[in-house]
C-alpha positions in Angstrom: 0.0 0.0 0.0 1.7 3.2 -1.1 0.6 5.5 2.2 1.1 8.7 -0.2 -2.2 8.3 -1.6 -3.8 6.6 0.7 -6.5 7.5 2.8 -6.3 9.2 6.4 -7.9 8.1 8.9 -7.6 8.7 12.8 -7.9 5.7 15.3 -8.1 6.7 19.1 -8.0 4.0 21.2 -6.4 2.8 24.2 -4.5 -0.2 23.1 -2.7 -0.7 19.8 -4.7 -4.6 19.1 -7.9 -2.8 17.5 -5.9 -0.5 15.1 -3.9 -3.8 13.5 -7.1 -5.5 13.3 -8.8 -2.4 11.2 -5.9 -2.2 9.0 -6.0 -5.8 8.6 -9.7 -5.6 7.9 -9.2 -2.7 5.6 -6.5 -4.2 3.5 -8.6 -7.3 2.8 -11.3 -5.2 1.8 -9.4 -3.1 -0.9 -9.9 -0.1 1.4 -6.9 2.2 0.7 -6.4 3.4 4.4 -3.5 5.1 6.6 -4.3 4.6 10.3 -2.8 6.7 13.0 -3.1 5.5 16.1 -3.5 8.3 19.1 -4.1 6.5 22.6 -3.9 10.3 24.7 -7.6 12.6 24.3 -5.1 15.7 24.7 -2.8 14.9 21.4 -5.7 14.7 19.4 -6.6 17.7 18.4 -3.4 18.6 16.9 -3.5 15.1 15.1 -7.0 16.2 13.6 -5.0 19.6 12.5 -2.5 17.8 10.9 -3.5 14.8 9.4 -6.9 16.3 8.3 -8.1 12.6 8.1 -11.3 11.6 6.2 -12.6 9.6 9.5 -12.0 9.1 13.3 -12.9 6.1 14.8 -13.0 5.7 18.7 -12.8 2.5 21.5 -14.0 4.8 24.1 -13.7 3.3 27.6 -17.3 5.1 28.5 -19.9 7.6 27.4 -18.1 10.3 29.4 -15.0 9.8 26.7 -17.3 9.3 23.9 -18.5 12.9 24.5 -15.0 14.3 24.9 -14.1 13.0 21.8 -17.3 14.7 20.0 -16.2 18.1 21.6 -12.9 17.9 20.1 -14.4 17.2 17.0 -16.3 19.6 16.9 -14.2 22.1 17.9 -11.7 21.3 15.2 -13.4 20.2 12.5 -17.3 19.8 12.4 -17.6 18.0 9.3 -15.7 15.0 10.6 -17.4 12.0 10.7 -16.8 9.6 13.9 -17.6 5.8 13.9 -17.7 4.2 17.5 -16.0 0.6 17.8 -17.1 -1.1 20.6 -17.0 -5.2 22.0 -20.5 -5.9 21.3 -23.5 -3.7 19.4 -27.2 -3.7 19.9 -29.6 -1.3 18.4 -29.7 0.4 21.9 -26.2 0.9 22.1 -25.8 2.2 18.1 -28.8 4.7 19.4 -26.8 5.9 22.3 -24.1 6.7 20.2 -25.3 8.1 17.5 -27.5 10.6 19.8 -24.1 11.6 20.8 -23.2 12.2 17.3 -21.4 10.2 15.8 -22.3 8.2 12.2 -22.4 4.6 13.3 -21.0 2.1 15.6 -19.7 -1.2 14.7 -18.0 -3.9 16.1 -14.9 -6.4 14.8 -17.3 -9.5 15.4 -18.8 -8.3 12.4 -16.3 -7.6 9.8 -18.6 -7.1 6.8 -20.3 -4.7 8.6 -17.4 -3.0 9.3 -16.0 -2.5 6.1 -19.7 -1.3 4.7 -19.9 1.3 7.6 -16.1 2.5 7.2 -16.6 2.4 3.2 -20.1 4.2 3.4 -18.6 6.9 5.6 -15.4 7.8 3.8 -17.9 8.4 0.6 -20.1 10.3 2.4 -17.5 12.5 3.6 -15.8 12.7 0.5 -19.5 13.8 -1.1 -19.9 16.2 1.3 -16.6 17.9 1.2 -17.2 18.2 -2.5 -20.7 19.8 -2.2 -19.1 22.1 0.1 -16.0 23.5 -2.2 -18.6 23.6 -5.0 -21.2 25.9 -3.1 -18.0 28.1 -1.7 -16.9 28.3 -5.6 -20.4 29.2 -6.6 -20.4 31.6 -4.0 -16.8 33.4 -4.7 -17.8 32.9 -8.8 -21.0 34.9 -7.9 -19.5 37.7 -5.8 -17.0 37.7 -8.6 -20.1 38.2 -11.3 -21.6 40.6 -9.5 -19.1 42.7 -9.1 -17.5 42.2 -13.3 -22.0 43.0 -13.9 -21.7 46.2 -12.2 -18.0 47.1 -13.2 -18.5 46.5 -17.0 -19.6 49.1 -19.4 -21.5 46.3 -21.4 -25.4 47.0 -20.5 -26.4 43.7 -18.7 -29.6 42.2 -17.4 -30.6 38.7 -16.1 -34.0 37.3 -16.5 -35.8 34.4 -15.0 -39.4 33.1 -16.4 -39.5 36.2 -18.4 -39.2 38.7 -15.7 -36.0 41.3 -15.1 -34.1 39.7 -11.8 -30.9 41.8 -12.1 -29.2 44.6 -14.0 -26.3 46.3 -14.3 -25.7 50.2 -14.1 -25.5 50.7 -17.4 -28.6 48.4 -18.5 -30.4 50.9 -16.5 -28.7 54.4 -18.2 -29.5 52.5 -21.6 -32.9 52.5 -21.1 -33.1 55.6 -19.2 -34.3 54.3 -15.9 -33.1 55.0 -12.4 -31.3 52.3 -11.0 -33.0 49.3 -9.8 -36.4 50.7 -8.6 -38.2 50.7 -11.9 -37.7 48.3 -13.7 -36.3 44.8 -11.4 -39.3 42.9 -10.6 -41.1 43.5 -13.8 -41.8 41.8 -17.2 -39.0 42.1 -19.2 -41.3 42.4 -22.3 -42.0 45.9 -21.0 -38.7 47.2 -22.2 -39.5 46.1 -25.6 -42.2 46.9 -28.4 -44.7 44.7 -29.5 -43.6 43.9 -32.5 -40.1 42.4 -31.2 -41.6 40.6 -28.0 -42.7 37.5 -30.2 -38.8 36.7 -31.1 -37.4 37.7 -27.8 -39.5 35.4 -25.7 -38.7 32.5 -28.4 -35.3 33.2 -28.2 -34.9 33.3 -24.4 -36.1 29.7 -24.7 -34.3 28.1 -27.7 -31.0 29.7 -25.1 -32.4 27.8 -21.6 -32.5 24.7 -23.6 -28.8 25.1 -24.9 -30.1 25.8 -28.4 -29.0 29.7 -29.1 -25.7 30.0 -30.2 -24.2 33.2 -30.0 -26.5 35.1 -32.5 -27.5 38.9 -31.9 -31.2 39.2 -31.9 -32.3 42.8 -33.4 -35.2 44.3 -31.4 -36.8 47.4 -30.8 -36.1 49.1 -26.5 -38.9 50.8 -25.2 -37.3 53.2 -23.7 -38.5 55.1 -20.3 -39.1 58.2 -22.6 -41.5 56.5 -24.7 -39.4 56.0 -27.8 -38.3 53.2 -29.3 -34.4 52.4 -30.0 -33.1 49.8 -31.9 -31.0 47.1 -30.1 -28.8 44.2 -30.6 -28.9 41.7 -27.9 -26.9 39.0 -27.2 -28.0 36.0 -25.4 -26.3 33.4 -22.9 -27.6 31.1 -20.2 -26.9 31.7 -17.0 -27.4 31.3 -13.6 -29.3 33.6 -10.7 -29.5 32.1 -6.8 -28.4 28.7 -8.2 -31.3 28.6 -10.7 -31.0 28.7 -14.6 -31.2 32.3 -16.2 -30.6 33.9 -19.2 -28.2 37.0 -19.5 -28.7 39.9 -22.0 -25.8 41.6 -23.6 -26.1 45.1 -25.2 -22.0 45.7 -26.1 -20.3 48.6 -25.3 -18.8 49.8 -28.3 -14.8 49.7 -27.7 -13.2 53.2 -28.6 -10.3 53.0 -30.2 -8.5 55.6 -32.2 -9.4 53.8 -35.4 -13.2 53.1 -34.4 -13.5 56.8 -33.4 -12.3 57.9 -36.5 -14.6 55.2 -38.3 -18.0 57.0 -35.8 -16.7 60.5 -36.8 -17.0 59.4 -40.6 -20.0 57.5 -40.4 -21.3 60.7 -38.4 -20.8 62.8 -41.0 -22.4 60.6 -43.5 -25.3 60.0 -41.6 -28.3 61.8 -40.2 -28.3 62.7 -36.8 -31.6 62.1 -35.7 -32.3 58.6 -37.1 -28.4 57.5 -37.7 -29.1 56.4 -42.0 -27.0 57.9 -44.3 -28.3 60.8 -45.9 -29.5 61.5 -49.5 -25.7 61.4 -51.2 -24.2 59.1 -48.9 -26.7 56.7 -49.7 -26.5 57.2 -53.5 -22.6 56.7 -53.5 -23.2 53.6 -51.5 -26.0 52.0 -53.7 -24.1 52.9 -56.9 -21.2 50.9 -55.2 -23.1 48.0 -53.9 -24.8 47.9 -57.5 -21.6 47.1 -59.3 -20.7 44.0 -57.6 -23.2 41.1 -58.8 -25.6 39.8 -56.4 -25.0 36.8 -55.2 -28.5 34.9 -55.6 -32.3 35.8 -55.6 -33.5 39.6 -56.8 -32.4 43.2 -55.8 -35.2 45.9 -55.7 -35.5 49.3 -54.8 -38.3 50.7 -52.3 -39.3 54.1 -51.3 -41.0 54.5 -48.4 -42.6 56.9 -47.5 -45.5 58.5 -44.6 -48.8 58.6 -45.5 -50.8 62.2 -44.5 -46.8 63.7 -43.5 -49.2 67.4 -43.7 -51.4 66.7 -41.6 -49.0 64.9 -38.8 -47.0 68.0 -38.6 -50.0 70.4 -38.7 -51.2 68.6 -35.6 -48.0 67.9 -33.9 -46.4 71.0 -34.5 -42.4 71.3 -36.4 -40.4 70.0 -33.7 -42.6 67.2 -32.4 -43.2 66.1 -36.3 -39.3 65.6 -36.7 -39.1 63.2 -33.5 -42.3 61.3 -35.6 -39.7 60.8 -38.2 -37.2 59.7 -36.7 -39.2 57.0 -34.8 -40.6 56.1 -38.5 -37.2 55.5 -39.7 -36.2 53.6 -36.2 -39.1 51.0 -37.3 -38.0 50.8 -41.1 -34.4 50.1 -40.1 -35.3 48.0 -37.2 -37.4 45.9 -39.9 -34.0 45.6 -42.5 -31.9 42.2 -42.9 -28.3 42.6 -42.4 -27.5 42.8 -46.3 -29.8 46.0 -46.9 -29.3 49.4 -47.6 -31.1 52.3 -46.3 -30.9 56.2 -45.9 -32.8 59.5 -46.5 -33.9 60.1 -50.2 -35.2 64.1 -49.4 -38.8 65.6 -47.7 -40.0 62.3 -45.8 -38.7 59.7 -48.0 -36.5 56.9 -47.2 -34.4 54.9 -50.2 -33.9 51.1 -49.5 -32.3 48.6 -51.1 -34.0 45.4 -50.5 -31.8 41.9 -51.6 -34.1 39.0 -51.3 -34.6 35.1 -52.8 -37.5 36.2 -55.2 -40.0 39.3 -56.2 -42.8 37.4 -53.7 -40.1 38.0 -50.6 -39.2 41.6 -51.3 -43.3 42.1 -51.4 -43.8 40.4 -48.6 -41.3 42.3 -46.6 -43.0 45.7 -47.8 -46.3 44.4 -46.6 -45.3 43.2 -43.3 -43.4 46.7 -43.1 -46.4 48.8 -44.0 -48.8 46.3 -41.8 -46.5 46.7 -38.5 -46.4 50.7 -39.3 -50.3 50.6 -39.0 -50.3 48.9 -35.9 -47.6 51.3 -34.2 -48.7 53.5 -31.5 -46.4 56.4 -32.2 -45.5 57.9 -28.5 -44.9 61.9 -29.3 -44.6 63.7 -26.3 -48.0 64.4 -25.0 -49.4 63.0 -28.2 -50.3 59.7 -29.6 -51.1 58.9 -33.0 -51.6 56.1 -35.7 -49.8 56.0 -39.2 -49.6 54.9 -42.3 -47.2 54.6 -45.4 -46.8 53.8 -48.8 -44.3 51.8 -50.4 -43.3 52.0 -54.3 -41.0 49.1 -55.8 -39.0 48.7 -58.8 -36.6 45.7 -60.0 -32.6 46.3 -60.4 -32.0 44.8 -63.5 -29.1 42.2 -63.4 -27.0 43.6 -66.4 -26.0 46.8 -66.4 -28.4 48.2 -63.8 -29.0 51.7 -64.1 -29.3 53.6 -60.4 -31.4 56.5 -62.0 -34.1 54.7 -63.8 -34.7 52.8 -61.5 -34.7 54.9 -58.3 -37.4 56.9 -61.0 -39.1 54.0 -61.4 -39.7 53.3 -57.3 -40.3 56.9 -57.2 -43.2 56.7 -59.9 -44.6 53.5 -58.3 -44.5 55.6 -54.5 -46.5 58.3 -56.3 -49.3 55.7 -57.7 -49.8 54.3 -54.6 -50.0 57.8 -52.8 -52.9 58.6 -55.5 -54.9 54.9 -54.3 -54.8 56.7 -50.8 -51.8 55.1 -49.6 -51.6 52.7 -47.0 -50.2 50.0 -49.9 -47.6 49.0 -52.3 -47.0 49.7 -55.5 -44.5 48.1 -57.8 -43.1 49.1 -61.5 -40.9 46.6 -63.6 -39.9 47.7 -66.5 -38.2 44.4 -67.3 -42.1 42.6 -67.6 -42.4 44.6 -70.7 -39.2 45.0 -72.4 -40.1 44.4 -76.4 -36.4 42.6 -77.0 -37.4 40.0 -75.4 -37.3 38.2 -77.9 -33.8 39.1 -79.3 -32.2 38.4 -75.2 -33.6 34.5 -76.0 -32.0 34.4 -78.9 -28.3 35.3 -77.5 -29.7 33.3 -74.0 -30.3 30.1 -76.2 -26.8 30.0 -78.1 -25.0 30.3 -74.6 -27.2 27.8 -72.9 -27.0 25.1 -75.1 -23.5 25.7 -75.6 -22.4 25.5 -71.9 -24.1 22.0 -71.9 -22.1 21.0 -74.8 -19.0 22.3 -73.0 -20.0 21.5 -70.1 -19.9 25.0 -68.5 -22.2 24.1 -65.8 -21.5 24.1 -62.2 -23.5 22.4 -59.1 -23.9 24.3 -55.9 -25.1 23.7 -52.2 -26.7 25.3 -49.4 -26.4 24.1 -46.1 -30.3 22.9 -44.6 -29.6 23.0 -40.8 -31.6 21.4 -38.2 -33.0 23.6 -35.1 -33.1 20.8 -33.2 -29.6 20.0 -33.4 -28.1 16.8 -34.9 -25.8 16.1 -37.5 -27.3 15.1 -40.7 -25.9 16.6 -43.6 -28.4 17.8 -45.8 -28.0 20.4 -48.8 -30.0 22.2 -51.7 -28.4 22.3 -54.4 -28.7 24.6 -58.0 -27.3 25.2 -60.4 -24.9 27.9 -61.5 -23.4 28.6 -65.8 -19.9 30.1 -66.6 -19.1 32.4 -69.1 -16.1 31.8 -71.6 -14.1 33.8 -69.2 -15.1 31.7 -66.4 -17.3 34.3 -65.0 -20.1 32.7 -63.1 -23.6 33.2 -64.4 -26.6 33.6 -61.9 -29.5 31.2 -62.6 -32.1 34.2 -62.7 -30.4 35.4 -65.8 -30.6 32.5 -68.1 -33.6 30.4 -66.7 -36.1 32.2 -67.5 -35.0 32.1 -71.6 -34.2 28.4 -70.6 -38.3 28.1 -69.4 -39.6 29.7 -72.7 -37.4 27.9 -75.0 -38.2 24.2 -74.0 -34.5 23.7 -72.6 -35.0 23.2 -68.9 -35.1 19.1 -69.2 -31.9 19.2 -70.6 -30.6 21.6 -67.1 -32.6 19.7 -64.9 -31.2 16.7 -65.9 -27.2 17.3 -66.2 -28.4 18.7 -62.6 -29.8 15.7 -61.4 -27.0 13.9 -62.9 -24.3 15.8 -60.9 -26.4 15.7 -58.1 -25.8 11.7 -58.2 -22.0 11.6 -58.6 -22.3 14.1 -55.8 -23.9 11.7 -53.5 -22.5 8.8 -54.7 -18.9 10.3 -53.9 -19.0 12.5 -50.7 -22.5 10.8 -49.1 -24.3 13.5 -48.0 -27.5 12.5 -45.7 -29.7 14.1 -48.4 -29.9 16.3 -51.4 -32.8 18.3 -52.4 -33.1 18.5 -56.3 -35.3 20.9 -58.0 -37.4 19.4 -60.9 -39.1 21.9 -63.5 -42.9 21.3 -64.8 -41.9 19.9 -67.5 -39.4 17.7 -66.2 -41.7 16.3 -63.6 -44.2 15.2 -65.9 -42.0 13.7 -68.5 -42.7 10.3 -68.7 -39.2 9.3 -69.5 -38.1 10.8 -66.4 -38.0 7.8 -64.3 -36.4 5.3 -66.2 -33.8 7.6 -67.0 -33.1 8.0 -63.1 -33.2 4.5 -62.9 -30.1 3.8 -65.2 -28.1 6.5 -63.6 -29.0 5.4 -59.9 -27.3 2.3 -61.6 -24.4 4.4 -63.3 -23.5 6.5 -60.5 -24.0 3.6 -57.7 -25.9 6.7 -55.7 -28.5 5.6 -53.0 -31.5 6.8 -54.1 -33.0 7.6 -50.7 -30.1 10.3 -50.8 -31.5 11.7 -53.4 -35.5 14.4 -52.6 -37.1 15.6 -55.7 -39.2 18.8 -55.3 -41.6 20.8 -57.5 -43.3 23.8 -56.6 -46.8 23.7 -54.5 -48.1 26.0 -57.8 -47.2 23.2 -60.0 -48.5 20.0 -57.4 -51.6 22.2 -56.9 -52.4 22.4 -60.9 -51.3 19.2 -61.7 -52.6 17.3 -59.0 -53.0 13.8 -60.5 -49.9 14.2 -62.2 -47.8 15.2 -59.5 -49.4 11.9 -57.0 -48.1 9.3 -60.0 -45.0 10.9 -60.1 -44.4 11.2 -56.3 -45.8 7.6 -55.8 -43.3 6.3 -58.8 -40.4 7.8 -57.5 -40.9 7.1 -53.6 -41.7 3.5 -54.5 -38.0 3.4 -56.1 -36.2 4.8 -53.1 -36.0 8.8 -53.3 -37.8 11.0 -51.3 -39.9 13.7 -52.8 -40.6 17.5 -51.3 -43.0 20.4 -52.3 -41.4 23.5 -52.6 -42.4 27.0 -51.3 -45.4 25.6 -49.5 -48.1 27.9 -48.1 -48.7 30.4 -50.9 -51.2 28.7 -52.4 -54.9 28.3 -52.0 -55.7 24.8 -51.0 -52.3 24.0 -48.9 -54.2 21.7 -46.5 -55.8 19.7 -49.5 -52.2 19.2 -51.5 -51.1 17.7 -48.1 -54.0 15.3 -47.6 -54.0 14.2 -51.1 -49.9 14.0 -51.7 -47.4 11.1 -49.9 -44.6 13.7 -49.1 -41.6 13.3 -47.1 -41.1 17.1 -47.3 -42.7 20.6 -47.3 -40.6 23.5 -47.7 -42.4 26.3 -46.5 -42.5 29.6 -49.2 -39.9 32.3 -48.2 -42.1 35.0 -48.1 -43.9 33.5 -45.4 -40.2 34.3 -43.1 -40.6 37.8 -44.3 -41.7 40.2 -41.7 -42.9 37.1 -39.2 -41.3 37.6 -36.5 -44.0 40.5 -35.8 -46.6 39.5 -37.4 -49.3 37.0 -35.8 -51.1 36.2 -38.9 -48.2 34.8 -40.6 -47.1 33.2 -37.5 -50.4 31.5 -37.3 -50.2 30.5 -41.3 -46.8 28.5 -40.6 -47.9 26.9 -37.5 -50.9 25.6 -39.1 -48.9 24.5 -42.0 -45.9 22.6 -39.4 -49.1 21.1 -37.6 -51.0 19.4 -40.6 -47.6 18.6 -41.9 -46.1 16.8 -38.5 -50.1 14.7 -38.0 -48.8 12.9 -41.6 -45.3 12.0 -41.1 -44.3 15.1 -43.3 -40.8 17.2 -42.2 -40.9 21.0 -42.6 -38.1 23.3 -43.7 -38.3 27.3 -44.0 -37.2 28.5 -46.7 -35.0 31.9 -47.2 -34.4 32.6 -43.2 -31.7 35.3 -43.3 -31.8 36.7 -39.6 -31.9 35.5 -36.4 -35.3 37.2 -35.2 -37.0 34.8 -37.8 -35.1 31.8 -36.3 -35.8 32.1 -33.2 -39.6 32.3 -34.1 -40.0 29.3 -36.3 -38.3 27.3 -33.9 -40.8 27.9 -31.6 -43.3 27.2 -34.1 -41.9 23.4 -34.5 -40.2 23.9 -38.0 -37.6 21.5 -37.6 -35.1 22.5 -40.6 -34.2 26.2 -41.9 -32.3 27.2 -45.1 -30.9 30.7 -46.6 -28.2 32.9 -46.5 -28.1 33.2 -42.6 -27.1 29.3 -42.6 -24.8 29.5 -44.8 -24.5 31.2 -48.6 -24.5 28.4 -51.7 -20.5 26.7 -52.5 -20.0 25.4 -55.5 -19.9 21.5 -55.3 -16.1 20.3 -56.3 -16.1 16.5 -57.2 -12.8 14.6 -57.2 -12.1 11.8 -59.2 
């Protein structure tokens, strides 16, 4: 037995026999025991001191010693646990003892006992001086928080079943409250507008359940003045008197000499009241952002503006009317996705440049933004009021777009809507009525068919992430053409001449093809594969997937098929034998921007999907807006009663996560997963 490690233990007896026999007894038990033998009362409390044993075990000669022993115990160290050894035991005796405090008493006619009692107590005392370093750690670790919470120029808070348990100094100065009194106690939705409260609460519960990972949520601070601020909050679990909490972060911005020269220019560019850039600043940036491609879906341009601006300022007075503004602008910009533009156009108008997946999600995001205007209860001093505004669109073309025209064009299409009585949208597209149509297939056709010749086509995929965690690997995947210079081509500038010149069956196809050696070679969990109307109904189509599952060796339940809902909803016969043929051969098969249509409960019932991607537009604008959280959660409801998974389409921030996750969607895709890589295949 190497007595450096092993365990201390304290024997006080009067003769040396019993402490052989418990070492004996201990060794043949495995028990990895030192035993120091101490036959005086008065040497040992220095023994306790300096052998800081783990148990003391006493032959007492009477009570009277028994409850000498006890007071030097507990004098020196109260945790120590004592086990009496005595001749003979009886229950009486044990209860005599242990009424004197000590753990047990045993005797050596009973070895088994022994060793349980001596094994059970060394535990117990090793448990308990654990428990007891942890709480003292907790304790230091909290007195330590406490005082880095009130110390740090970060704004912090803690919250506990959605009520405000703790702040620092400068939460309180960020929100413009006096410390403490006002606020602790209270809701924490209080601090923050309606229109935010939906993803905040679902946030604060995706991060108690570990599922929030370090993402800034953008919401809108009620602040004790009555206006609203915009906010970035970060989110982390925590803990408050030992129970789960969740702190939120508002970060001090860091002032360096760089960053302050950074504010100072951005100052400059910017209007003071409502922080966009103004009318020139905002120009120079758009004509910049303009000349770098997009990198998927549509760019448009909105102008937003007030509805009834005359009347507001007649009734609110000049100075009052300006902090209206700038609280209408707060909401715009609180309402924008990382990758927009916005700033001041001139009068009351605001200039945005909206990049979404399609037309349907840039109008959706107007509505939702003119729908969460209505409902705003605009706080103005003394005076509260109800607004509107109109919004006019027009599309950035994708070659050569020209800033003027089509800032005209959003302009004329503001105007319009003014004229309906406002309150609406209004869009202009030039491009729907451009008379060289015609002449653009022409040149589109001749490139098309000879990149498939070439084979100037390139596969790419997006990320599909699980919210409820897990690992699968699952990707969608398009397609991308390359110029002769090796320039990539986007596939909203040839697919539409592709659609009205009968060559999207020969895209789809080399896509479907590369889709296979894809899987057959890196063996992803799942692929999703868009199919065109006239693909889907060919009725070659699935014996030509059957000879290249063969070719390509690819597992075909890698492998989900989707079409549109517009297109299952038409075709509704159609689409069941060609969902039934191809699930009955191993792939899985998906609709597609689910949830625009009219009928999305009868597709389901009538359709064996595996599937449902639920339409992008439905993610614009719903984290503050009921109506279209109801719509999805009635969509991830009929879905999950038939075995059917759901995936949102187009999420691109991390209010709009936060939400669907509460809704039960189980799978999100878009640019705030992850933007599209081009798929490189090794041989």
């Amino acid at each position: 037995m190497d007595d450096t490690t092993a365990v201390p233990l304290i024997v006080h007896s009067a003769h040396r026999d019993s402490v052989e026999a418990l070492n004996s007894l201990l060794r043949r038990a495995g028990v990895a025991a030192h035993c120091t033998w101490i036959s005086a009362l008065q040497d040992l409390p220095d023994a306790i001191e300096q052998l800081n044993p783990e148990l003391l075990i006493c032959c007492p000669k009477d009570l009277e010693e028994l409850k000498r022993v006890a007071a030097v115990r507990d004098r020196k160290s109260s945790l120590l646990p004592i086990v009496v050894l005595r001749e003979q035991v009886d229950e009486a005796v044990i209860a005599d003892d242990m009424a004197r405090g000590v753990r047990d008493t045993v005797s050596l006619r009973q070895p088994a006992r022994v060793q349980a009692v001596i094994g059970r107590e060394l535990h117990a005392a090793r448990l308990e001086r654990t428990l007891n370093a942890t709480l003292r750690a907790s304790r230091d670790y909290r007195s330590q928080l406490e005082g880095v919470l009130q110390r740090s120029n970060d704004a912090i808070a803690q919250v506990q079943e959605g009520i405000l348990v703790d702040a620092n100094a400068a939460w309180f100065e960020l929100f413009g409250f006096d410390e403490g009194a006002e606020v602790t106690g209270q809701p924490l939705m209080d601090l923050f507008e309606e229109a935010t409260q939906t993803p905040l609460k679902a946030a604060l519960q995706a991060c108690l359940q570990g599922r929030w990972n370090d993402l800034a949520l953008k919401v809108g601070a009620q602040l004790a003045d009555g206006s609203v601020m915009p906010l970035e909050l970060m989110l982390a679990l925590g803990e408050y008197e030992g129970e789960p909490s969740v702190r939120l972060i508002v970060p001090a911005r860091k002032h360096d000499e760089q960053e302050l020269a950074r504010q100072l220019e951005t100052a400059m560019q910017t209007d003071p009241g409502t922080g966009l850039p103004t009318r020139r600043h905002l120009l120079a940036a758009l004509q910049e952002r303009l000349q770098k491609p997009i990198a998927g879906g549509v760019r448009y341009l909105a102008c937003v503006r007030p509805d009834k601006f005359a009347a507001i300022e007649r009734d609110l007075g000049v100075l009052a009317s300006d902090q209206f503004l700038i609280a209408f602008a707060n909401i715009v910009r609180s309402a924008l996705l990382p990758n927009d533009l916005a700033g001041h156009f001139g009068g009351t108008t605001l200039l945005l440049l909206l990049e979404r997946g399609n037309p349907r999600d840039v109008e959706a995001w107007c509505d939702s933004l003119i729908a969460r205007v209505g409902k705003h209860l605009f706080q103005i001093g003394s005076h509260s009021l109800h607004a509107t505004c109109t919004v006019g669109l027009s599309v950035v073309t994708t070659t050569k777009p020209d800033l003027s025209a089509t800032v005209f064009d959003a302009l004329e299409a503001l105007r319009r809507g003014r004229e309906h009585g406002g309150n609406q949208l209004e869009a202009v597209d030039r491009s729907d009525h451009d008379t060289r149509v015609q002449a653009y297939d022409q040149i589109w056709v001749k490139h098309i068919k000879a990149a498939l010749m070439e084979n100037r086509f390139r596969l790419v995929q997006q990320p599909i992430a699980a919210l409820a965690g897990g690992q699968k690997k699952m990707f969608d995947v398009a397609i991308r053409m390359l110029d002769h210079q090796g320039k990539e081509i986007l596939p909203s500038e040839f697919l539409p001449a592709a659609s009205r010149n009968d060559l999207l069956k020969n895209i789809d196809r080399w896509v479907i093809g590369a889709s296979l050696s894809f899987a057959s070679k890196r063996k992803p969990d799942l692929l999703f594969v868009r199919l065109s109307r006239d693909s889907a109904f060919d009725a070659s189509l699935v014996k030509w997937l059957e000879q290249q599952l063969k070719a390509t060796v690819a597992n075909a339940p890698r492998l989900c098929l989707q079409i549109t809902e517009e297109v299952a909803a038409k075709h509704l016969q159609q689409t069941l034998e060609i969902v039934t043929a191809l699930r009955s051969r191993g792939l899985k098969f998906a609709l597609e921007h689910f949830g625009s249509g009219r009928d999305t409960q009868g597709v389901l019932a009538k359709l064996p999907l595996d599937f449902v991607k639920i339409d992008g537009s439905l993610m614009q604008g719903i984290a503050g807006s009921a109506e279209l959280q109801q719509r999805v959660r009635e969509i991830v409801q009929a879905a999950s009663k038939r075995g059917i998974e759901t995936v949102a389409e187009r999420v691109e921030d991390a209010n709009t996560m936060a939400v669907i996750w509460q809704l039960g969607v189980q799978y999100i895709q878009g640019y705030f997963v992850h933007a599209p890589e081009e798929v490189v295949l090794k041989s």
